[in-house]
N, C-alpha and C positions, 0 to 999 in steps of 0.2 A: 504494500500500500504506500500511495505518496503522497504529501500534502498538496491538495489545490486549492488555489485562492482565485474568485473569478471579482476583477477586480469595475467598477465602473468607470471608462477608456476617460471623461471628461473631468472627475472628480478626485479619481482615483481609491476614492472610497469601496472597501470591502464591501463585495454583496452576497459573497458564498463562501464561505469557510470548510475544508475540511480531510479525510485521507478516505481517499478511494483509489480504485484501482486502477483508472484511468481516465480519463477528461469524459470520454462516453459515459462511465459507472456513474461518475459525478451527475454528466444531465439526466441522462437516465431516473435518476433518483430523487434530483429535484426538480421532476416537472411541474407545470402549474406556474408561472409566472404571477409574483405581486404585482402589477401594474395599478395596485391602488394610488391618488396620488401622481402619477407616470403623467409627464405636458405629453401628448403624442400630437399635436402639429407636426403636418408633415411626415409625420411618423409612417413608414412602409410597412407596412404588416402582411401584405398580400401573401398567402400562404403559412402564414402563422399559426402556431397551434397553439390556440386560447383557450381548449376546455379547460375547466381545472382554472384556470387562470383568474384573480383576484383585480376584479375591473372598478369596484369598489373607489369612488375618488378621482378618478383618471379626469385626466383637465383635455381642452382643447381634439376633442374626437369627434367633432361635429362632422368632418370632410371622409372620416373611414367607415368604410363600409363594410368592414372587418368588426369592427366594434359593432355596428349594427345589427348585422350577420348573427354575431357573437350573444347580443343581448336579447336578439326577439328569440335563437335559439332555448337558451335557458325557462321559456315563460313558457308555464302549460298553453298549449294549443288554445281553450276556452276564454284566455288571458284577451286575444283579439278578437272581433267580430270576422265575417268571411269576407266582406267589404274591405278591411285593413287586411288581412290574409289576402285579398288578392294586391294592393297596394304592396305588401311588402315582397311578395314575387316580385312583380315588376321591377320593385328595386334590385334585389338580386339575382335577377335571372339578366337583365338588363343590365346591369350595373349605371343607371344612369346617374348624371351627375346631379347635386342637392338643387343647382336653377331648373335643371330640365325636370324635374320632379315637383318641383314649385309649381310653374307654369302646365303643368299635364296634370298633378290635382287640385291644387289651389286647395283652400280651405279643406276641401276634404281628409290634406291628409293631417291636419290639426289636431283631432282627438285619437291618431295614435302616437302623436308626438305628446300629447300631456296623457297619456299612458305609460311612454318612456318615463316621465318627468317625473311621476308619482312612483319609480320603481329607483329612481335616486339617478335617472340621468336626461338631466334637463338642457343640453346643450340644444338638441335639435329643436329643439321649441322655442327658445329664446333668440334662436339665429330665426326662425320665420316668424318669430311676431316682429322683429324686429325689421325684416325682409316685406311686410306687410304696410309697414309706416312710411316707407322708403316709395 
C-alpha cells in the first residue's frame, strides 16, 4: 500500500487522504463526489458520473445540463406532472440551450423550475424570472 494524496490543482489544498493500492483502489473507493458548495461555471461535466454524488450547495449550474440531468434523475417519477416529463425530455434528449428553451416554452416551463427550487436548487428559476423582466 502507498500513501495518496489527491490534492486541489488551484488551492492546493488536501481533498483525499490516504494508502491504497493504487491511484484506481483510491477512486474506486471514493466515489461519489462532494460537489456541495462546488462554483461549477463553466464547469464541463459532460460525461461525469454524478450518482452518489453530493450536489447539495453547488453555486453557478444554471448552464449544465448535467446537473439537471443529475437532479430530475434522483426525484420519484410522481415528483413531475407528464407535461414537465415531457419538457424535461426535450431538454435532454435535445440538449437545447437555457434561450432556446425559454423561447419554445415560455412560462410553461416555470412550475418545474420552482419545483427544482423547492428541492434546494433554485438557480434555474431565478435566471428566468429574471430573463422575464429583461
Amino acid at each position: 500500500m502507498m500513501k495518496i494524496e489527491i490534492r486541489n490543482r488551484h488551492t492546493d489544498k488536501i481533498m483525499l487522504s490516504g494508502k491504497y493500492d493504487s491511484i484506481k483502489d483510491c477512486l474506486e473507493k471514493n466515489r461519489g463526489a462532494d460537489l456541495g458548495g462546488a462554483y461549477l461555471r463553466d464547469a464541463y461535466l459532460e460525461g461525469a458520473y454524478l450518482r452518489g454524488a453530493d450536489l447539495g450547495g453547488a453555486k453557478n449550474y444554471v448552464d449544465s445540463h448535467d446537473i439537471f440531468k443529475e437532479i430530475i434523475r434522483r426525484q420519484p417519477v410522481k415528483t413531475f406532472t407528464n407535461p414537465e416529463w415531457s419538457i424535461i425530455g426535450q431538454i435532454l434528449v435535445h440538449t437545447l440551450c437555457w434561450d432556446s428553451i425559454k423561447k419554445r416554452y415560455g412560462k410553461k416551463i416555470m412550475p418545474l423550475f420552482k419545483k427544482l427550487s423547492e428541492l434546494g436548487f433554485d438557480e434555474w428559476e431565478k435566471y428566468y424570472t429574471l430573463k422575464e423582466k429583461e
